[in-house]
GUVO-298055 format. One record per residue (C-alpha): residue number from 1; x, z negated, y negated. Coordinates in nm, 4 decimals. Layout:
N
NUM/X/Z/Y $
...
END
This chain:
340
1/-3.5239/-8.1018/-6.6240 $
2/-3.2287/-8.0122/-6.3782 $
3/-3.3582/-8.2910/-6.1664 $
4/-3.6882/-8.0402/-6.1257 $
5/-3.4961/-7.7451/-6.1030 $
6/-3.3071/-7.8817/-5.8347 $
7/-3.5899/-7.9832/-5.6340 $
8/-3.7815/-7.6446/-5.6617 $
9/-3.4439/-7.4845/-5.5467 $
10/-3.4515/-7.7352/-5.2495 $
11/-3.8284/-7.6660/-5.1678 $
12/-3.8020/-7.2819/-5.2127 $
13/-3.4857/-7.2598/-4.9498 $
14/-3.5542/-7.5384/-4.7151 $
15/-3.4051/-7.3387/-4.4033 $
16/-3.0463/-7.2950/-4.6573 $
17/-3.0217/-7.7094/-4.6511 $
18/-3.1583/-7.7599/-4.2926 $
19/-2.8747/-7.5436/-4.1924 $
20/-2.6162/-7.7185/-4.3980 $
21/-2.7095/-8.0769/-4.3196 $
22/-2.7222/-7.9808/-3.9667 $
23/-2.3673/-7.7917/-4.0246 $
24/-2.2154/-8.1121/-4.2459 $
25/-2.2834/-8.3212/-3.9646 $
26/-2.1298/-8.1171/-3.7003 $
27/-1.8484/-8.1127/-3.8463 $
28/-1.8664/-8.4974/-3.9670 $
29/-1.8492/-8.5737/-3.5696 $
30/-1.5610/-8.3192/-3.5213 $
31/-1.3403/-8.5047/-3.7271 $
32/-1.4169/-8.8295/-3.6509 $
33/-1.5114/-8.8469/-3.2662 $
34/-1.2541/-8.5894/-3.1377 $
35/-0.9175/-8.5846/-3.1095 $
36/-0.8286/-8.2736/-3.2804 $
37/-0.4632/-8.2540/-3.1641 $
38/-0.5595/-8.2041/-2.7671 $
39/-0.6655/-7.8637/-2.9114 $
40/-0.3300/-7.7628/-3.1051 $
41/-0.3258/-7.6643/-3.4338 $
42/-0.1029/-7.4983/-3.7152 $
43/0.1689/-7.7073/-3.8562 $
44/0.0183/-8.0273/-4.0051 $
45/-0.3374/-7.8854/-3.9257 $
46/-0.5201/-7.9612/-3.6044 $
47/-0.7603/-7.6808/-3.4914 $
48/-1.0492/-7.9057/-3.5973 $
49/-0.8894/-7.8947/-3.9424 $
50/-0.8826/-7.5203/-3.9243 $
51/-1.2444/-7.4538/-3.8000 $
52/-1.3649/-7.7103/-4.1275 $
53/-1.1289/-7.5318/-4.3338 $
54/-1.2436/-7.1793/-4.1865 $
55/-1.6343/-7.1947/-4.2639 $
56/-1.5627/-7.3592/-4.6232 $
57/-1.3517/-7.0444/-4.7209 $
58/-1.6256/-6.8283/-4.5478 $
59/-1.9035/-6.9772/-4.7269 $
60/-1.6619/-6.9045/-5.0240 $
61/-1.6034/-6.5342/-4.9213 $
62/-1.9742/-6.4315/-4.8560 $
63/-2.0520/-6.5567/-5.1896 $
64/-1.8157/-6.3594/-5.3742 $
65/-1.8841/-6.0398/-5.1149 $
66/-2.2524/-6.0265/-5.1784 $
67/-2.2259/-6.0513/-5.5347 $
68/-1.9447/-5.8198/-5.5668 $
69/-2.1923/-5.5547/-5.3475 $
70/-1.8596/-5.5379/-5.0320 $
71/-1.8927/-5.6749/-4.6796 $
72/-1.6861/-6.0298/-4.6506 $
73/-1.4207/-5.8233/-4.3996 $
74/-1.2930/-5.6502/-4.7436 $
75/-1.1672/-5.9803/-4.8491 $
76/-1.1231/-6.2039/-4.5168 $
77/-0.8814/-5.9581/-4.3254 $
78/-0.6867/-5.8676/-4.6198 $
79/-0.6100/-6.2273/-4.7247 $
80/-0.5665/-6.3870/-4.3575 $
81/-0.2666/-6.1280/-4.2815 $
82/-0.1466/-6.1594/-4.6568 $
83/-0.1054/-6.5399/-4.6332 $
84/-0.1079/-6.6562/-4.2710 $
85/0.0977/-6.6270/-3.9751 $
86/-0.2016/-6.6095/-3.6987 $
87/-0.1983/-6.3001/-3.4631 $
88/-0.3222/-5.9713/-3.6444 $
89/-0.5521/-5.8834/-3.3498 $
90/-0.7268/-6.1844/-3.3515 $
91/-0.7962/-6.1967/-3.7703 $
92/-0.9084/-5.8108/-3.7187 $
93/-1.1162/-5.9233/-3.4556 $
94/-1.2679/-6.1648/-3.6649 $
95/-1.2705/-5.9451/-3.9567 $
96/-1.4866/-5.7624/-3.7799 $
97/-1.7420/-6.0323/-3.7006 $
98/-1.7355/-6.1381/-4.0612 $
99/-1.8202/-5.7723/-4.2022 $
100/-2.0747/-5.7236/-3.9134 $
101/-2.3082/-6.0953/-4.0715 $
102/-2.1974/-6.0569/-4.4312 $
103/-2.3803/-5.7013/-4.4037 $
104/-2.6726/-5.8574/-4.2457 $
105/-2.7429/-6.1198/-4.4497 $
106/-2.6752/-5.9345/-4.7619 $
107/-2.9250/-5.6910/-4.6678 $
108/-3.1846/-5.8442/-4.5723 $
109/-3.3869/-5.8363/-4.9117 $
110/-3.3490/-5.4668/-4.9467 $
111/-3.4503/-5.4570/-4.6122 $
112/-3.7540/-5.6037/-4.6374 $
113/-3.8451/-5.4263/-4.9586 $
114/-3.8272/-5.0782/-4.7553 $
115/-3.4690/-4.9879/-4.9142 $
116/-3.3044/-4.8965/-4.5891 $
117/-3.3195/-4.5544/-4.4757 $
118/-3.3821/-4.5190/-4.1512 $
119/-3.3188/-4.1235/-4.1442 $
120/-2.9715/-4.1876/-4.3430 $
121/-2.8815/-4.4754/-4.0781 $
122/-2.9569/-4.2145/-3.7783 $
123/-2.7334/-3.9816/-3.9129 $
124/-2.4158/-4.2066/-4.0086 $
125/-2.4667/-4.4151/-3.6960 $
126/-2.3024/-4.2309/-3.4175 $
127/-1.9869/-4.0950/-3.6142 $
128/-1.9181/-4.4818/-3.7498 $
129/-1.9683/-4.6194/-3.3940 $
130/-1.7531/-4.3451/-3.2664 $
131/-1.5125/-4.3703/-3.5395 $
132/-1.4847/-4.7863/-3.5426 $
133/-1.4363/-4.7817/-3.1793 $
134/-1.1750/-4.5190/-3.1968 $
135/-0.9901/-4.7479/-3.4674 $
136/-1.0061/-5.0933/-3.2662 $
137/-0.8746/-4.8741/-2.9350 $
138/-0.5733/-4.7355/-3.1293 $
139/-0.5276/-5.1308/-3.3147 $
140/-0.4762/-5.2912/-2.9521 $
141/-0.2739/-4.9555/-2.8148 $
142/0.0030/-5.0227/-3.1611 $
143/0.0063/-5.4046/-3.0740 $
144/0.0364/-5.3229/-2.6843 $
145/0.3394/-5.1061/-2.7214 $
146/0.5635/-5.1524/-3.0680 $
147/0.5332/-5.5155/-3.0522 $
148/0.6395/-5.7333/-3.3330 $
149/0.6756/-5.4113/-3.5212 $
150/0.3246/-5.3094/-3.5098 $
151/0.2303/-5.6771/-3.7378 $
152/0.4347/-5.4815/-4.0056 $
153/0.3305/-5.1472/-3.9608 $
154/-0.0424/-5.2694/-3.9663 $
155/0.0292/-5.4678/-4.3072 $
156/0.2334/-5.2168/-4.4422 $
157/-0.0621/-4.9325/-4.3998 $
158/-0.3293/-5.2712/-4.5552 $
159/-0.1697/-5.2962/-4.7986 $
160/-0.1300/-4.9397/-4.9561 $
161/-0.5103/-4.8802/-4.8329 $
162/-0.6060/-5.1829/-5.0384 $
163/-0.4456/-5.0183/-5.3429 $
164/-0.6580/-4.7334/-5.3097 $
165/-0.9883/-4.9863/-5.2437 $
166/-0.8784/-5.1511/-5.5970 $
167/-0.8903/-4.8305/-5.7629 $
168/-1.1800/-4.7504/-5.6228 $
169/-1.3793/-5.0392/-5.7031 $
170/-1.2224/-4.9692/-6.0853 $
171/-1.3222/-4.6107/-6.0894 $
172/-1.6887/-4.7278/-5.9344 $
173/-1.8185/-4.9239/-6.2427 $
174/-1.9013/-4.6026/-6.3396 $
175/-2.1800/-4.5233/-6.0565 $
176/-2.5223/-4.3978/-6.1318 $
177/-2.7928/-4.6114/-6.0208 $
178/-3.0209/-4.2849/-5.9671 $
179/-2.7538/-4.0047/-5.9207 $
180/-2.9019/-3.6405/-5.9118 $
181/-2.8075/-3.3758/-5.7299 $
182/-2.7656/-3.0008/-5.9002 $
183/-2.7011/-2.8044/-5.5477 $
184/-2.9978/-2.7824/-5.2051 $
185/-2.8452/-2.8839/-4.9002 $
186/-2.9770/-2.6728/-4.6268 $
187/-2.8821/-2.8974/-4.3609 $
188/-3.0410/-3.2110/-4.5407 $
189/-3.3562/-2.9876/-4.5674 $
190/-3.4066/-2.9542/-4.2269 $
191/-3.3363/-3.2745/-4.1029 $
192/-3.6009/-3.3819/-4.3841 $
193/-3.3408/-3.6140/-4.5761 $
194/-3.5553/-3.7160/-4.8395 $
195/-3.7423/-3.9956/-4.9738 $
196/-3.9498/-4.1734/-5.2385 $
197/-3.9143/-4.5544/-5.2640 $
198/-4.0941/-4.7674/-5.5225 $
199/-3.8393/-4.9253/-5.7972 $
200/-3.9834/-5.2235/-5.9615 $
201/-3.7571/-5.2553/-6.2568 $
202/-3.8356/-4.8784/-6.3401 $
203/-4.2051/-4.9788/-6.2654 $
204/-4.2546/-4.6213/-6.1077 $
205/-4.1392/-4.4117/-5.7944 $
206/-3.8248/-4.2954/-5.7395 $
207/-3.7423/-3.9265/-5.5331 $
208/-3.4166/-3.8386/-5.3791 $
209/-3.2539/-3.6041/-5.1382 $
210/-2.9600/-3.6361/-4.9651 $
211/-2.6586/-3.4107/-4.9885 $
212/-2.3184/-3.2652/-4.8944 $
213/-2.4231/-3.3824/-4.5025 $
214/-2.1296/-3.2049/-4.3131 $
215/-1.8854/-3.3616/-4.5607 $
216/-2.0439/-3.6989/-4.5062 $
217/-2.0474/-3.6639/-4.1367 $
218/-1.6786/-3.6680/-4.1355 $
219/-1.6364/-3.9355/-4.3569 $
220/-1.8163/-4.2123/-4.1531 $
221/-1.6244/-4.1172/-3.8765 $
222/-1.3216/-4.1698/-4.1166 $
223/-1.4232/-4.4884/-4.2851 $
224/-1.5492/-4.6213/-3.8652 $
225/-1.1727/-4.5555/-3.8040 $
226/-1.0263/-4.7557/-4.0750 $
227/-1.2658/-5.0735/-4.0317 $
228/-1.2133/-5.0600/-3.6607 $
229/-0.8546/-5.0391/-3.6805 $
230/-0.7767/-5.2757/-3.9667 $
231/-1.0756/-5.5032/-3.8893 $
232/-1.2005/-5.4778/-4.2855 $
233/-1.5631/-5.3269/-4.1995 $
234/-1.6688/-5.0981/-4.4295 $
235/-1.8918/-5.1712/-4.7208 $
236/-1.6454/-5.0669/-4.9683 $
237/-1.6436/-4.7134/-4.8054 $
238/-2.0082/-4.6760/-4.7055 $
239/-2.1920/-4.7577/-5.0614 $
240/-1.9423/-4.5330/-5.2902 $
241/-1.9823/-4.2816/-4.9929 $
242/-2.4113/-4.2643/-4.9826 $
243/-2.4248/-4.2820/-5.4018 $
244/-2.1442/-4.1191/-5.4720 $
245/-2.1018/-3.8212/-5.2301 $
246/-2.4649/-3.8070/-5.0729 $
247/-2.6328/-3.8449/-5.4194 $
248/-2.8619/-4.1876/-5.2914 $
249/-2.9636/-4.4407/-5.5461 $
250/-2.7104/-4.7452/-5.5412 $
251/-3.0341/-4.9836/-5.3740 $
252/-3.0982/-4.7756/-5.1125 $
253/-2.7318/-4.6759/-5.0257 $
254/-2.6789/-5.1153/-5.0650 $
255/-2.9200/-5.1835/-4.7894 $
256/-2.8339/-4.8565/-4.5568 $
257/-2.4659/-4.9546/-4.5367 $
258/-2.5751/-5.3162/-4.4545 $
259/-2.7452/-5.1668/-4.1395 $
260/-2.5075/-4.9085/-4.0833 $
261/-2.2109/-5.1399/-4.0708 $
262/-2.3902/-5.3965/-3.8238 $
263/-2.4222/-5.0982/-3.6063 $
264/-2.0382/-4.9814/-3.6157 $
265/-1.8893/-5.3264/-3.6086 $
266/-2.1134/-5.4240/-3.3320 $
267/-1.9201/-5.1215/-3.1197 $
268/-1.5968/-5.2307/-3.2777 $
269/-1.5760/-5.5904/-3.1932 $
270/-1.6176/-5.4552/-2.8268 $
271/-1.2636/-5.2958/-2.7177 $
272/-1.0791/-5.6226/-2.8915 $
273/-1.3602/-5.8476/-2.6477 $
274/-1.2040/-5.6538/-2.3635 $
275/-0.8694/-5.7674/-2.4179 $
276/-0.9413/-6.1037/-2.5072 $
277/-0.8763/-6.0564/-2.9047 $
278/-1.1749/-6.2568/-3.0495 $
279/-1.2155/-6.6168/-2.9400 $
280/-1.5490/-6.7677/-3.0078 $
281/-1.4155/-7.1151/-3.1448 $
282/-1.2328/-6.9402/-3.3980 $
283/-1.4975/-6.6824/-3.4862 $
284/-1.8085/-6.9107/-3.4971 $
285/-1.7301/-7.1173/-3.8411 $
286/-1.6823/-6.7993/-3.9627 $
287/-1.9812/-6.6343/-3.8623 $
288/-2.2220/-6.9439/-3.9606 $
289/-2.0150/-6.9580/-4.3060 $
290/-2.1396/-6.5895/-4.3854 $
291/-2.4789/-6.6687/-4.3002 $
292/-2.4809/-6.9647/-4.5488 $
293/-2.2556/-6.8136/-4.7955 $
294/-2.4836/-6.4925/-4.8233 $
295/-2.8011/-6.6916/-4.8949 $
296/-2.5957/-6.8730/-5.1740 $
297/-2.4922/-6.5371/-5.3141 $
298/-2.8008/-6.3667/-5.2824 $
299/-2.9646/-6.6523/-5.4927 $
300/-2.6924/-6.6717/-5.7304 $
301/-2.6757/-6.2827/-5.7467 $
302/-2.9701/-6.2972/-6.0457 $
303/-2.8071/-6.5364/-6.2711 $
304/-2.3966/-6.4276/-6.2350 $
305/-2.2310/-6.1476/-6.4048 $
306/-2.1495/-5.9005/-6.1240 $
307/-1.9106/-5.7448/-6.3395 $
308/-1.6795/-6.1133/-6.3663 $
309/-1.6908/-6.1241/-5.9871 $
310/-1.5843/-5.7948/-5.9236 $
311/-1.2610/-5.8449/-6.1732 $
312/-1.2191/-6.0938/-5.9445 $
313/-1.2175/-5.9383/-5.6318 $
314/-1.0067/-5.6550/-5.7731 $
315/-0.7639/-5.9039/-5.8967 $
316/-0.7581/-6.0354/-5.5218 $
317/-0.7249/-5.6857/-5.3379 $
318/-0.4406/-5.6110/-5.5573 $
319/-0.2895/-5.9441/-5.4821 $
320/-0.3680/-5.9204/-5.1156 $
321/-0.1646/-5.5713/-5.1300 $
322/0.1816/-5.6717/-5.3028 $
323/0.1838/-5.9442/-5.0263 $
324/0.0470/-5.7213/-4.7440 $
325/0.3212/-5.4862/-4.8398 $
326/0.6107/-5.6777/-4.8669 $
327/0.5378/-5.8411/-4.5540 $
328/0.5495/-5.5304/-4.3872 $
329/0.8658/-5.4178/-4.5103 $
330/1.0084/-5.7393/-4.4210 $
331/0.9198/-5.7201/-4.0948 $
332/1.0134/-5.3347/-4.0045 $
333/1.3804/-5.3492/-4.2361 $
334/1.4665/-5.7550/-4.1304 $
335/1.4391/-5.8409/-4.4925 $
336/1.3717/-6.1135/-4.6756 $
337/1.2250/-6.0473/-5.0380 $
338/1.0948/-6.3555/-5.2313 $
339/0.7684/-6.3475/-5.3288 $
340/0.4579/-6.5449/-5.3856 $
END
């Protein structure tokens, strides 16, 4: 019986094992046919080491991201600068790039079930563009002119940002699936923010309207900052923001932050580019681990407990934090306190 179930899993996502047979033996030639040392490395790791080692924890991460409902740049960035010495630029950078496919891939269902709303993308588009560029500009001014000091300060601010995220996602297990909204929004009247979308486990249509506009309007040009500068994306932002504040049912806010957050880390990634921040090698195993790693999750999403995976991912923001934090102290007082 698994035998069968294993085979109909094969046959219904052939594309999901083309692409990792294909990717297995990539790598299989990396280690074996090059000399990974003419490339450098990190200690007792050669780069080719790293890049293996990179799209294994990325397949990892885009698991956990899409079935915890965040983009993968919520738990990449925090954990590179918690636990590795590589240059902050270049893991926000990448950060970046990982929050930008996570969202993609993750979204792609809703997507194609008509869950994304276009007039709600439209109107958060140009202040998270705006806003993420802002944040990567001011990222690469800190590192250009306080130096060493700017590592701390950056993982210092993380980590007491990730604190918040943690409570956050605690105080979100609350969130109504079909909020409703007691007040009219003039402004969401006329720009016609409203829509009906058909919700197959209710087996009937679904209204909304969006509301509180002006508010919102600020706060994607907020939450833009924040993933530009820190390189974290923002799906942890973006969803609470639409349901929460805007009062849009948890699918459709799901697959309009997936689309919204391609479109602001796409503008992002571009002033870190510039100054030669994100290098491809680096960024690719990371990129193509997302990619697999969200089909995984998405197919896994039906039969795990989202509620175990999100403990999870609380229990590694808050983790992530302590370090983040007492890294940066270290490195702005000279200190050295022992920790994990």
């Amino acid at each position: 019986m698994q035998r069968l179930n294993t085979l109909k899993y094969i046959k219904s996502h052939p594309e999901l094992f083309a692409l990792l047979a294909t990717t297995f033996c990539c790598y299989l030639f990396l280690e074996t046919q090059i000399d990974g040392g003419a490339f450098g490395g990190q200690g007792a790791l050669t780069s080719i080491d790293i890049i293996v080692i990179s799209f294994v924890v990325s397949v990892i991460i885009a698991v956990v991201a899409v079935i915890a409902g965040v983009g993968g740049g919520v738990i990449f960035t925090p954990l590179l600068l918690a636990f590795t010495s590589f240059d902050t630029l270049l893991i926000r950078s990448t950060g970046l790039v990982v929050a930008m496919f996570s969202g993609l891939i993750s979204t792609g269902p809703l997507m194609r079930k008509g869950l994304a709303d276009i007039k709600l993308v439209l109107l958060g588009a140009l202040p998270i563009i705006v806003g993420g560029m802002s944040g990567s500009v001011a990222a690469i001014y800190l590192a250009n002119n306080f130096g060493e000091k700017s590592d701390g300060i950056v993982r210092l601010l993380l980590g007491l940002m990730l604190m918040a995220i943690a409570s956050i996602f605690i105080i979100k297990s609350g969130t109504s699936d079909y909020p409703s909204h007691k007040t009219t929004d003039a402004l969401s009247q006329r720009l016609k923010l409203r829509k009906t979308y058909w919700e197959s486990s209710l087996s009937s249509f679904v209204s909304y309207r969006a509301s509180n506009i002006k508010l919102s309007i600020g706060l994607f040009l907020l939450i833009g900052f924040t993933g530009g500068f820190f390189g974290l994306g923002g799906g942890w932002a973006v969803v609470p923001l639409l349901n929460l504040v805007m009062s849009i049912p948890i699918k459709v806010a799901t697959g309009t932050s997936g689309v919204l957050l391609a479109l602001g880390n796409a503008a992002a990634i571009w002033p870190y580019i510039n100054v030669g921040a994100l290098v491809g090698i680096i960024a690719a195993p990371w990129m193509l681990g997302q990619v697999i790693g969200g089909v995984i999750g998405a197919s896994l999403l039906a039969s795990l407990k989202a509620s175990i995976v999100r403990a999870l991912l609380i229990a590694i923001l808050l983790s992530s934090s302590l370090k983040l934090v007492v890294r940066g102290i270290e490195t702005l007082a000279g200190l050295d306190i022992p920790i994990f």
